[in-house]
KOLMIVEX-198207 format. One record per atom (N, C-alpha, C): residue number from 1; residue in three letters; atom name; y, x, z. Coordinates in steps of 0.1 Angstrom, whole numbers, padded with zeros to 4 digits. Atoms other than C-alpha are relative to their C-alpha. Layout:
// KOLMIVEX-198207
num, residu, atome, Y, X, Z
NUM, ala, CA, Y, X, Z
...
// end
This chain:
// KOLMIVEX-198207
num, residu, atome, Y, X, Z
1, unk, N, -0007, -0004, 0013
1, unk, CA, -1362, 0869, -1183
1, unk, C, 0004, 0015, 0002
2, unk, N, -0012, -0016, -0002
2, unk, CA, -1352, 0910, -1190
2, unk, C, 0009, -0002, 0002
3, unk, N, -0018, -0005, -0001
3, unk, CA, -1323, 0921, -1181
3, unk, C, 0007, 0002, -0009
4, unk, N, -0008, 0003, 0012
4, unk, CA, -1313, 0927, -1214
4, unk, C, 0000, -0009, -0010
5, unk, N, -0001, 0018, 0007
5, unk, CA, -1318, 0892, -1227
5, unk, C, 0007, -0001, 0009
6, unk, N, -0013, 0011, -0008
6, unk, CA, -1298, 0879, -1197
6, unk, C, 0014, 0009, -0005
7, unk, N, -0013, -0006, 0001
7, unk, CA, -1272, 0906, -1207
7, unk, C, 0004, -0003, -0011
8, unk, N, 0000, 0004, 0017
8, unk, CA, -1274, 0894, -1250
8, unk, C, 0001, -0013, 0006
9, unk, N, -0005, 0013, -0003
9, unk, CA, -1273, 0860, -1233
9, unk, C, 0019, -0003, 0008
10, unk, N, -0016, -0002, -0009
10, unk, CA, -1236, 0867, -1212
10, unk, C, 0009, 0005, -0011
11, unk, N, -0004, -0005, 0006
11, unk, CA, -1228, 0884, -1241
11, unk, C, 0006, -0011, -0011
12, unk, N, -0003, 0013, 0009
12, unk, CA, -1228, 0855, -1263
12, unk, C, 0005, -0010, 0007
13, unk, N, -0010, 0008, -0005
13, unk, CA, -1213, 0832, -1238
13, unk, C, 0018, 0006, -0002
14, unk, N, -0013, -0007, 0005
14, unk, CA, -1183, 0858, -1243
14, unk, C, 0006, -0004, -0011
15, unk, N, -0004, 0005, 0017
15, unk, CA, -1185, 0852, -1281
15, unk, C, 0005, -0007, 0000
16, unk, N, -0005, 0016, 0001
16, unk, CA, -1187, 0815, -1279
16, unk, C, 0012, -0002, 0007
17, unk, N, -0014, 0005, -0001
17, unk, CA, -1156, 0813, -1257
17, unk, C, 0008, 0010, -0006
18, unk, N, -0014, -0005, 0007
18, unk, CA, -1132, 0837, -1275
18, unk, C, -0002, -0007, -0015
19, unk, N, -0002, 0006, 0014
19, unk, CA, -1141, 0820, -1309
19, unk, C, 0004, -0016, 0000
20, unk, N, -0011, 0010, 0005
20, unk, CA, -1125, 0790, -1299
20, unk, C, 0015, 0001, 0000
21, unk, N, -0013, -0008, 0002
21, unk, CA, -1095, 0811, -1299
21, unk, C, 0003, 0007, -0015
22, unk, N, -0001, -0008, 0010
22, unk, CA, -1104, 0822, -1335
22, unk, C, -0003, 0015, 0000
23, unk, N, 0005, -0017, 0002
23, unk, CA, -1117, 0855, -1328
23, unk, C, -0016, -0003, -0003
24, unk, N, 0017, 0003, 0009
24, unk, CA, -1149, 0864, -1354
24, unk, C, -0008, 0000, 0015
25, unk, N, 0016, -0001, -0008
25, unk, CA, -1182, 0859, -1332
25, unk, C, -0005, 0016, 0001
26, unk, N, 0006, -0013, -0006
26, unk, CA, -1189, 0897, -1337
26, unk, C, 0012, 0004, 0006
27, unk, N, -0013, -0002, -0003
27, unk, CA, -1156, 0906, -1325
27, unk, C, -0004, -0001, 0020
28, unk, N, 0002, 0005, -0011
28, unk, CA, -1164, 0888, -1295
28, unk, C, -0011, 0008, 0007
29, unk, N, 0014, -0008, -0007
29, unk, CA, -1198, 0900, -1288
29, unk, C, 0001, 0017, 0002
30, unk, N, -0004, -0018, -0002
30, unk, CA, -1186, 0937, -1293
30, unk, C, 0009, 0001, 0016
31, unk, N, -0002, 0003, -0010
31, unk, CA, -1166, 0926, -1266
31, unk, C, -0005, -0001, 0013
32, unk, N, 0008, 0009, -0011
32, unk, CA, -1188, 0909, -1244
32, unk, C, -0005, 0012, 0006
33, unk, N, 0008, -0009, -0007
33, unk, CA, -1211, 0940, -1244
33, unk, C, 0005, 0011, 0000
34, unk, N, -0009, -0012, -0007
34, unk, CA, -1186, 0967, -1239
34, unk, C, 0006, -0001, 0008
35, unk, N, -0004, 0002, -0015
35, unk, CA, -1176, 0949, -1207
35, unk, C, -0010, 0007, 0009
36, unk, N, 0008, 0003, -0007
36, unk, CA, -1209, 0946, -1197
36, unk, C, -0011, 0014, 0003
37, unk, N, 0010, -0013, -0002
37, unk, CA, -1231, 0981, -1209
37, unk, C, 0004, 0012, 0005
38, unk, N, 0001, -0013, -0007
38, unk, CA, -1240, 1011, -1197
38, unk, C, -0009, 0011, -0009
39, unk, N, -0017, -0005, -0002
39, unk, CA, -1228, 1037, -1203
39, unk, C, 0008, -0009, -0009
40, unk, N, -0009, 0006, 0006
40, unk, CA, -1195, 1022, -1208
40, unk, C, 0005, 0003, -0012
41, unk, N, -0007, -0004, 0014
41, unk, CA, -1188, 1043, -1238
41, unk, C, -0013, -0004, -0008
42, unk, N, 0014, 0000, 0008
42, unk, CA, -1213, 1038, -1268
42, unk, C, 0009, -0001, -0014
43, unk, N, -0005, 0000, 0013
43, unk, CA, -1213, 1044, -1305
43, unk, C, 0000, -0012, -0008
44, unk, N, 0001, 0012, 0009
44, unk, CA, -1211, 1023, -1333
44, unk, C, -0013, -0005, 0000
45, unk, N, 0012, -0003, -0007
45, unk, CA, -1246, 1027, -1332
45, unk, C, -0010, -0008, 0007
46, unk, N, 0005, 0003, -0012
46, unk, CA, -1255, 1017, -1303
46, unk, C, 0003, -0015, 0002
47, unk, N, -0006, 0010, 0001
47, unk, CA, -1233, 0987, -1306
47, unk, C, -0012, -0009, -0007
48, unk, N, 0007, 0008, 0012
48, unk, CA, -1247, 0976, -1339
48, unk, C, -0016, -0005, 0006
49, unk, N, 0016, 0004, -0002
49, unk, CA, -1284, 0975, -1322
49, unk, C, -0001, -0007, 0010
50, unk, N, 0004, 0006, -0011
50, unk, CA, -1277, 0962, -1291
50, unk, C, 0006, -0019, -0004
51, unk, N, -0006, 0014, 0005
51, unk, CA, -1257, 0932, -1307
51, unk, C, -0005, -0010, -0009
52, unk, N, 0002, 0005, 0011
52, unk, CA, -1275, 0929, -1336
52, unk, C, 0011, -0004, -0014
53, unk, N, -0016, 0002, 0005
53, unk, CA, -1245, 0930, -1358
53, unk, C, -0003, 0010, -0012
54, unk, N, -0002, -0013, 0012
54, unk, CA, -1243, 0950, -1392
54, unk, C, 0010, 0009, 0001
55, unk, N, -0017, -0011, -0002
55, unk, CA, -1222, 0982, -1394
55, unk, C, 0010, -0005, -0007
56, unk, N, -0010, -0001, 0004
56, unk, CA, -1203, 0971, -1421
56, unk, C, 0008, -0010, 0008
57, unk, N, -0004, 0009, -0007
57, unk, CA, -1190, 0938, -1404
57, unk, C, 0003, 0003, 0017
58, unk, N, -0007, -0003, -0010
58, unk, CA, -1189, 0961, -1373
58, unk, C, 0012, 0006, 0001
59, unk, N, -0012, -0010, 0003
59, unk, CA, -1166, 0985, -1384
59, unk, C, 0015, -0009, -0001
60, unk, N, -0013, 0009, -0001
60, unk, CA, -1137, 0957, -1393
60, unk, C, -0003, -0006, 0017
61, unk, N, -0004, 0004, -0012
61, unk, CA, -1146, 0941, -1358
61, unk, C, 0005, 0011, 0007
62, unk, N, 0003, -0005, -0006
62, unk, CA, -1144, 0971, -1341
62, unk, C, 0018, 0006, -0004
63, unk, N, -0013, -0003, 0004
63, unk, CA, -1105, 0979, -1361
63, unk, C, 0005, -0011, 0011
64, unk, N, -0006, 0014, -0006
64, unk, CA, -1097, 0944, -1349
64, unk, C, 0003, 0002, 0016
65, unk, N, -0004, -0001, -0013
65, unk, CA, -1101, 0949, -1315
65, unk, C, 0006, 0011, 0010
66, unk, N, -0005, -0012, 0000
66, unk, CA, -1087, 0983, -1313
66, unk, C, 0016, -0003, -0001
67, unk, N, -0016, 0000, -0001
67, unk, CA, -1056, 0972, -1327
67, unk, C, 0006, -0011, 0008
68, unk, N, -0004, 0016, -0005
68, unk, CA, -1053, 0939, -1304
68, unk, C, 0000, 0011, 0010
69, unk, N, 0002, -0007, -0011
69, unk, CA, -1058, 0968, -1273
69, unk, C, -0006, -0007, 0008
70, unk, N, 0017, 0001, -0009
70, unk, CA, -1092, 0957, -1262
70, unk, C, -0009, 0013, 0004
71, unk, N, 0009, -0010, -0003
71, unk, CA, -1105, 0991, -1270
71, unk, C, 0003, 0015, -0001
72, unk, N, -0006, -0013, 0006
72, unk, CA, -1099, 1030, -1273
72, unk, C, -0009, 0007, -0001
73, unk, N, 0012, -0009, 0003
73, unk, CA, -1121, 1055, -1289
73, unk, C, 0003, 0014, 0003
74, unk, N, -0001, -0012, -0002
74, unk, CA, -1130, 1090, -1286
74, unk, C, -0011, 0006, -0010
75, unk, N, 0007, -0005, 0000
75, unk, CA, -1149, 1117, -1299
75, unk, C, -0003, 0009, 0009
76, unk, N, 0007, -0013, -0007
76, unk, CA, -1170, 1146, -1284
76, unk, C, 0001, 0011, -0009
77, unk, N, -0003, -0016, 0007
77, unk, CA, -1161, 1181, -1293
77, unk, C, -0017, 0005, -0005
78, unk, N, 0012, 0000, 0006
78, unk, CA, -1190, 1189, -1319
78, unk, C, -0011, -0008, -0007
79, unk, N, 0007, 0011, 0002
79, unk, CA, -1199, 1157, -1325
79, unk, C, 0015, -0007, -0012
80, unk, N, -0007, 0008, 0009
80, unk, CA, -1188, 1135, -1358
80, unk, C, -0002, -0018, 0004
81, unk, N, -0001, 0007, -0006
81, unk, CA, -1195, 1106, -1339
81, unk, C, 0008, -0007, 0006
82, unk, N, -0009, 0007, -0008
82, unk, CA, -1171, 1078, -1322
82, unk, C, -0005, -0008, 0010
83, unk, N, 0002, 0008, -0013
83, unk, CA, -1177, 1063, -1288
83, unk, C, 0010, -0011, 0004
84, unk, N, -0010, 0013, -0011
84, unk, CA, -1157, 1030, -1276
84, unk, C, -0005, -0007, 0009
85, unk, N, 0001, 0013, -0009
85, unk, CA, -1150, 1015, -1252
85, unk, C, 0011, -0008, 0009
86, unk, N, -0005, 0008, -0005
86, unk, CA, -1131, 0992, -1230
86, unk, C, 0016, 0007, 0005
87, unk, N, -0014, -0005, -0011
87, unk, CA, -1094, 1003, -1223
87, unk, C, 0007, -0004, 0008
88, unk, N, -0003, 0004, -0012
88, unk, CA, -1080, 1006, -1194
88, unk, C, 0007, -0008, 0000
89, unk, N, -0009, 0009, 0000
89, unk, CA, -1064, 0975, -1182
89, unk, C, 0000, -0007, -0011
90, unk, N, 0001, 0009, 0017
90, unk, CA, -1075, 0958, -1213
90, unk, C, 0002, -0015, -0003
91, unk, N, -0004, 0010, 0001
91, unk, CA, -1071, 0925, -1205
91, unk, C, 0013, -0006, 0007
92, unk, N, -0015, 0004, -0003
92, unk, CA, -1036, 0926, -1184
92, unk, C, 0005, 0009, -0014
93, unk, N, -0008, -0005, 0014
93, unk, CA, -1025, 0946, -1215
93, unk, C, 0004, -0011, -0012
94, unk, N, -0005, 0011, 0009
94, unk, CA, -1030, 0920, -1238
94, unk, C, 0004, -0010, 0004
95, unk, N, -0008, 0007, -0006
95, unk, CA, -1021, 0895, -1216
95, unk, C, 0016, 0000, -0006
96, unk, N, -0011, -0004, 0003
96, unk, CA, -0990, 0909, -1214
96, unk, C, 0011, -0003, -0008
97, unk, N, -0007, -0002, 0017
97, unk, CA, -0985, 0913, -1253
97, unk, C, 0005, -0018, 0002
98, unk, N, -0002, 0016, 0008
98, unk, CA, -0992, 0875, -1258
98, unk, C, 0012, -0006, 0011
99, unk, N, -0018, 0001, -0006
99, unk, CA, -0964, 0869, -1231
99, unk, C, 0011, 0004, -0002
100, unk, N, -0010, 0001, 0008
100, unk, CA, -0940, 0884, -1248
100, unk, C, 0004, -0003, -0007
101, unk, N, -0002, 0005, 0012
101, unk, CA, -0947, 0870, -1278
101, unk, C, 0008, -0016, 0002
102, unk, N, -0007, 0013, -0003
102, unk, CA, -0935, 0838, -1261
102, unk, C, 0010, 0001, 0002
103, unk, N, -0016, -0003, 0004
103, unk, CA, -0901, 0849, -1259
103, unk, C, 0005, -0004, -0014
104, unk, N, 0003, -0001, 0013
104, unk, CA, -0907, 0860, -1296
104, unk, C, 0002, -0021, -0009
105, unk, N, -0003, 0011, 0002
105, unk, CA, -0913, 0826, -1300
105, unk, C, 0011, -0018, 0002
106, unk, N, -0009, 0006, -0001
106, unk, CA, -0890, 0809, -1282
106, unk, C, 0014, 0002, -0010
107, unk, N, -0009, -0010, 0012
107, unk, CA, -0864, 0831, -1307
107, unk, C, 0004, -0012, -0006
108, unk, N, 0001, 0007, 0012
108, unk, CA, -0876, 0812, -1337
108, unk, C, 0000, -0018, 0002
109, unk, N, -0005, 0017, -0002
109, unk, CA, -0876, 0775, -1321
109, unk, C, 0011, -0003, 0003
110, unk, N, -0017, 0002, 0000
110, unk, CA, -0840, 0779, -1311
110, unk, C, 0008, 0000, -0015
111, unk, N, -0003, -0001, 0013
111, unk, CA, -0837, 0790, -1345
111, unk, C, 0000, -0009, -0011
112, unk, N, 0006, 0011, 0006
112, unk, CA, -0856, 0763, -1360
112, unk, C, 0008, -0017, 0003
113, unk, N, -0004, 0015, -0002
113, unk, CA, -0834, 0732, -1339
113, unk, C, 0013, 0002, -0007
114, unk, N, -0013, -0005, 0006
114, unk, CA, -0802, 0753, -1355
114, unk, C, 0004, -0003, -0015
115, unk, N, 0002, 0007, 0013
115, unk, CA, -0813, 0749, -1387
115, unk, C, 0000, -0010, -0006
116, unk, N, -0004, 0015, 0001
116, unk, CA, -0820, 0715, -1390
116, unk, C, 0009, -0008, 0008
117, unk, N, -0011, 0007, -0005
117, unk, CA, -0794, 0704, -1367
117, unk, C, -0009, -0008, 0015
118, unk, N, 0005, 0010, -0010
118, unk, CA, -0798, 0690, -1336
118, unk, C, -0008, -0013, 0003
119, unk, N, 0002, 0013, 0004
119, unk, CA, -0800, 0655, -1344
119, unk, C, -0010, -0002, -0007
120, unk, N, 0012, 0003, 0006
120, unk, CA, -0822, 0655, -1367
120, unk, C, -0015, -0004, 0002
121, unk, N, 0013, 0003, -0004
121, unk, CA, -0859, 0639, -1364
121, unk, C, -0009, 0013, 0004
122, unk, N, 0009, -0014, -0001
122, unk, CA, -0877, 0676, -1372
122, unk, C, 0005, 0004, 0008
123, unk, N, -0001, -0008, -0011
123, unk, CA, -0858, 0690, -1343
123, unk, C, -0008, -0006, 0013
124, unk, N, 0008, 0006, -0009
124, unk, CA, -0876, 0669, -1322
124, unk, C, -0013, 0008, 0005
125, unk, N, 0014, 0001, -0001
125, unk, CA, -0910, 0681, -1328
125, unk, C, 0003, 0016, 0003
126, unk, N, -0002, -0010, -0002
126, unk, CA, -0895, 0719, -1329
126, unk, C, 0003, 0003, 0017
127, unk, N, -0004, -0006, -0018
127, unk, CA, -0876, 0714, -1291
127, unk, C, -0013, -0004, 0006
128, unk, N, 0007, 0002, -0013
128, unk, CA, -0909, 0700, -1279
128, unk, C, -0013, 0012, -0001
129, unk, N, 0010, -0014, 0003
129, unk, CA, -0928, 0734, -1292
129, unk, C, 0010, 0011, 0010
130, unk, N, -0008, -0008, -0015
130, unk, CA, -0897, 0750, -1271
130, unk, C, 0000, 0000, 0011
131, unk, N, -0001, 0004, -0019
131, unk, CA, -0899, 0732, -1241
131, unk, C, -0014, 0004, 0008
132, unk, N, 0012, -0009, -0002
132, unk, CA, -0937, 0743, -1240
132, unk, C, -0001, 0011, 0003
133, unk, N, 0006, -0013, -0004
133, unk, CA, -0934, 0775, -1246
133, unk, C, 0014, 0008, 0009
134, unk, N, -0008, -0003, -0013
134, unk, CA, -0904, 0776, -1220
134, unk, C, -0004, -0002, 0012
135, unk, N, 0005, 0005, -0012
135, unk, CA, -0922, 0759, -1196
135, unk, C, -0010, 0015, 0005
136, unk, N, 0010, -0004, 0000
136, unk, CA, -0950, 0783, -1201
136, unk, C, 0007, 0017, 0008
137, unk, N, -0006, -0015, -0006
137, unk, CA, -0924, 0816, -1197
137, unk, C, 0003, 0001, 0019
138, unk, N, -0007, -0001, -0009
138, unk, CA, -0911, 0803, -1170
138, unk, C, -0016, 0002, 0011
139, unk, N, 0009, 0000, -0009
139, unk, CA, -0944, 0798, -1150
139, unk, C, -0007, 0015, 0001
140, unk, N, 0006, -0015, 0004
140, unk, CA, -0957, 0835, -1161
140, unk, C, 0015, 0011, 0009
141, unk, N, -0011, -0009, -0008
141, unk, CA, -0920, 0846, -1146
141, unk, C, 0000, -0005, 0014
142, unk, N, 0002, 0006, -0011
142, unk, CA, -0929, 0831, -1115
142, unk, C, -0009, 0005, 0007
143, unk, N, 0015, -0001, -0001
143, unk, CA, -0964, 0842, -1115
143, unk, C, 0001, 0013, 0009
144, unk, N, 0001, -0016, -0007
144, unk, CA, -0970, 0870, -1086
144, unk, C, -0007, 0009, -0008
145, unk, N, 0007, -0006, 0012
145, unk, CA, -0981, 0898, -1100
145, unk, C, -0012, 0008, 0003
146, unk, N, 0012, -0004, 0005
146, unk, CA, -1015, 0913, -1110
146, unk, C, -0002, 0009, 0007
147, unk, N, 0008, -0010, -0009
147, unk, CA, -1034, 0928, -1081
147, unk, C, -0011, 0011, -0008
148, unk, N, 0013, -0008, 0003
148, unk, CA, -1059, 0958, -1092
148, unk, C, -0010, -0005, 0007
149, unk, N, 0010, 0006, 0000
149, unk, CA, -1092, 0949, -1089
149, unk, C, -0003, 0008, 0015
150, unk, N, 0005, 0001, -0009
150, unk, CA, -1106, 0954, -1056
150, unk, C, -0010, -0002, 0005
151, unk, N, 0012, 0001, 0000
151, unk, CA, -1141, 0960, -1051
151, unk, C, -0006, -0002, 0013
152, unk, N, 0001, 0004, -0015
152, unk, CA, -1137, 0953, -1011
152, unk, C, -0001, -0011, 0000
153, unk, N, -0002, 0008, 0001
153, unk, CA, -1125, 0918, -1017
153, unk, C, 0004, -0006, -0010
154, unk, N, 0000, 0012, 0011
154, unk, CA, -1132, 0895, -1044
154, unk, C, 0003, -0013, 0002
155, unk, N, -0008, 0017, 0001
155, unk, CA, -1110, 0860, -1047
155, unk, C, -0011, -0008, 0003
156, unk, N, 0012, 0010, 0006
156, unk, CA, -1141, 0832, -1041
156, unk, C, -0010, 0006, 0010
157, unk, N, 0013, -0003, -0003
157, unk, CA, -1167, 0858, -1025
157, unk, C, 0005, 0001, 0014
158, unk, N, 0001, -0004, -0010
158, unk, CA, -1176, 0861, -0990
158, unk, C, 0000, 0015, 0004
159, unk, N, 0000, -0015, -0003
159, unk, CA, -1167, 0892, -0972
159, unk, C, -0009, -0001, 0013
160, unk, N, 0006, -0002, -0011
160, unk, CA, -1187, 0905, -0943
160, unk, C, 0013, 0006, 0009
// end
């Protein structure tokens, strides 16, 4: 198989798993293959053909993941052109976000057992949306933290 079918094939395994998270299928694949190509920057362009993807349907994916900080663009001096690609730290960044948002949400389920009262049946089903996403903080506040990538020693691979 080319190399760029196995790479349109990896790429789409990307897709398929972020869209059971609800992210569109091109979204994903823009993804996939702005991990994966070379050069790491590339236009819209370049995107659209290597993905197969329409501009216009790229252009919203391509907001989308810009404002989630998956991506950061650039131009070139003389050029009306935009290049993206992968920003730095892109995935402990968002990470991150979505861990704080768990606070965020702890907020509103405290909120939520206040309002209907303790006692109540519906608080039930609210403290056990709390106790989750308490359980969850707590294990993330626990969690050592995020080594930079290390191209000497990968987790799993044999070293010489």
């Amino acid at each position: 198989m080319a190399e760029q079918e196995q790479l349109l094939e990896w790429v789409e395994r990307v897709a398929m798993y972020l869209a059971r998270d609800g992210v569109p299928p091109i979204a994903g694949r823009v993804l996939g293959w702005l991990m994966i190509c070379d050069p790491p920057e590339q236009s819209a362009g370049q995107i659209s053909t290597a993905i197969g993807a329409s501009r216009a349907s790229l252009t919203s994916n391509l907001r989308l993941l810009t404002s989630m900080g998956f991506l950061t663009w650039r131009t070139r001096r003389g050029e009306r052109t935009v290049y993206y690609r992968m920003a730095e730290d892109a995935w402990a960044v968002v990470v991150r976000r979505q861990i704080a948002s768990i606070a965020s949400f702890m907020d509103i389920t405290r909120d939520g057992v206040e309002l209907v009262g303790p006692d109540d049946e519906r608080a039930s089903r609210v403290r056990q949306a709390h106790t989750t996403f308490e359980w969850m903080a707590k294990v993330f506040d626990n969690a050592p933290p995020l080594q930079a990538d290390d191209p000497e020693n990968h987790e799993g691979e044999e070293t010489s």
